[in-house]
Structure formats: structure tokens, C-alpha cells
N, C-alpha and C positions, 0 to 999 in steps of 0.2 A: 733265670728259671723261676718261672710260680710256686710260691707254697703253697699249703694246703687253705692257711688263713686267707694267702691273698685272694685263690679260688673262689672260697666260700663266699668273700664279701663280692668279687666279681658277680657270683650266682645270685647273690641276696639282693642286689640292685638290678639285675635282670627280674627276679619276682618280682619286686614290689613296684617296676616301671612297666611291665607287663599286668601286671593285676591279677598275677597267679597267687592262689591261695595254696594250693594242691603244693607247688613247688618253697613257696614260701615256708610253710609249715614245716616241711618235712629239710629243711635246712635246719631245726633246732631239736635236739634231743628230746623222747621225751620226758625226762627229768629236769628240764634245760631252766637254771634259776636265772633270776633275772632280778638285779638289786636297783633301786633308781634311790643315790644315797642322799638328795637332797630334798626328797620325799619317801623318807622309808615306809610308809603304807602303801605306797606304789608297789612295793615289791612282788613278785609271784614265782612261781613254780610251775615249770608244764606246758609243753607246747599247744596243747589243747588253750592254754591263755591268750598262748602267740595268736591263734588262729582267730580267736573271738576279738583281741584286739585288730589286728586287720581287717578281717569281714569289716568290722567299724569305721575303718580309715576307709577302705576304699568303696563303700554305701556312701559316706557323709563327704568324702571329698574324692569324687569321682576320676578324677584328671589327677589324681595327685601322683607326681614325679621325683624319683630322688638320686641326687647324684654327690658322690665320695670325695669329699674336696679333699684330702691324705690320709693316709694310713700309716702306720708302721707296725711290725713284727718282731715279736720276740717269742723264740720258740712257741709256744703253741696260743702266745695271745698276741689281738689284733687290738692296735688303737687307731680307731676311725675316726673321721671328721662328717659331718652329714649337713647336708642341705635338702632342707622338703618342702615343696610348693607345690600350691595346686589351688583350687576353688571351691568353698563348700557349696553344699546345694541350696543354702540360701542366698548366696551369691558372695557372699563374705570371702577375704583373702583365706589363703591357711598357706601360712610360713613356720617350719620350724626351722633349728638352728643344734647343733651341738655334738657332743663326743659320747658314741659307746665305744667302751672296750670292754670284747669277745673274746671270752676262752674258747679255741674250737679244735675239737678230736674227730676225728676223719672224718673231716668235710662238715663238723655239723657243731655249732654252738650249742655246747653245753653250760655255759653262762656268760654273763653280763652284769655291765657295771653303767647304767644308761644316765646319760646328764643331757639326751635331747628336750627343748625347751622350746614354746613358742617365741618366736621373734618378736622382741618388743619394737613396735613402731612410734612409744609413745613422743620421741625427742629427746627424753630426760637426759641431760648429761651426766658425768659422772659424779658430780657435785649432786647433785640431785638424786641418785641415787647414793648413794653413801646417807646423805640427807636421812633416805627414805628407810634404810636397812637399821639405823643408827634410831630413829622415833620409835619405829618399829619394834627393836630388840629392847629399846627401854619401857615400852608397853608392856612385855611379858614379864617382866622382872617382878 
């Protein structure tokens, strides 16, 4: 049987591979906070945000499609896997890659913990990044 999370995320990949904004929006509270903890100035508050950021994705990446590679549920939060592709209208790729997990209260996300992240293409192994995190972090010291 479906829960309520599983629904929601079912519904919220049907908006955003339809290109409904109407239905999209109205899938998030409007109090609905949204944390992105590895850019905390990312954060916001407000489905009126959710709205402004999509109008944005789907203008600048027209075709852009997404599909749930797992989930799982615990009582009323969802942990998603996501994959987003599409093409921007410069012609450019747009690949993202990553996990939100969705607190959702009847049917509708009332928050988010978002670690979606664009797809690095660059090669770099892991050696190389470690490398890169590691010069990095001692720069700010």
C-alpha cells in the first residue's frame, strides 16, 4: 500500500516532468522550509520560493526531466534519490544528481533537507578531489 510520502513524491515527479507549476507549488506548504545544509544561504521558507525557483528551471531548462532513483520512509519523512536532466537554452547539458529528504503532512511537504547538486563531469578522481577539499580548507584557515 502507498503512503502518504510515497504519493507525494509519486505527484512531485509527475509536476516537474509535466512542467506543471500550478500542481508543483501546491505540493509544498505554504510555510514549507527548505534547508540546503551544505550551502546554508541557500535556505528559504515559502512555497511562493518553491514557485520562483521552478518558473526558473523550467524557462532555463526547458526539457528538463526527473526521475526517483529510491526512496525510503519513515513515518512522515521521505528519503529521495534524484536524477535531473535536460538542456539549457543555451544548449549547454543540465545534469543534477542528489538526495532530498521531505517531511510531508497530508500530501504536502512541509520541509526539506536538499543535497541536490550539479553533476560534476569534470574526471577528477577521488584522489583529486580529497586533493582539492584538503587546499581548499587550508586556504580558509
Amino acid at each position: 500500500m502507498e503512503t502518504i510520502a510515497e504519493r507525494f513524491v509519486a505527484e512531485l515527479v509527475e509536476a516537474v516532468n509535466g512542467h506543471d507549476l500550478e500542481k508543483l507549488t501546491e505540493l509544498f506548504a505554504p510555510d514549507y522550509v527548505n534547508e540546503t545544509p551544505a550551502h546554508p544561504a541557500r535556505g528559504f521558507t515559502g512555497n511562493d520560493q518553491v514557485r520562483r525557483n521552478w518558473a526558473s528551471l523550467f524557462a532555463g531548462v526547458p526539457d528538463i526531466a526527473t526521475e526517483v532513483m529510491a526512496l525510503a520512509v519513515a513515518g512522515d519523512t521521505v528519503w529521495t534519490e534524484w536524477k535531473m536532466d535536460g538542456t539549457r537554452r543555451d544548449g549547454a547539458e543540465h545534469h543534477m544528481r542528489g538526495v532530498v529528504v521531505f517531511t510531508v503532512e497530508s500530501g504536502r511537504a512541509t520541509a526539506a533537507r536538499f543535497y541536490l547538486e550539479p553533476l560534476d563531469t569534470s574526471g577528477a578522481d577521488v584522489n583529486a578531489a580529497i586533493a582539492s577539499a584538503l587546499h581548499s580548507h587550508s586556504e580558509s584557515s
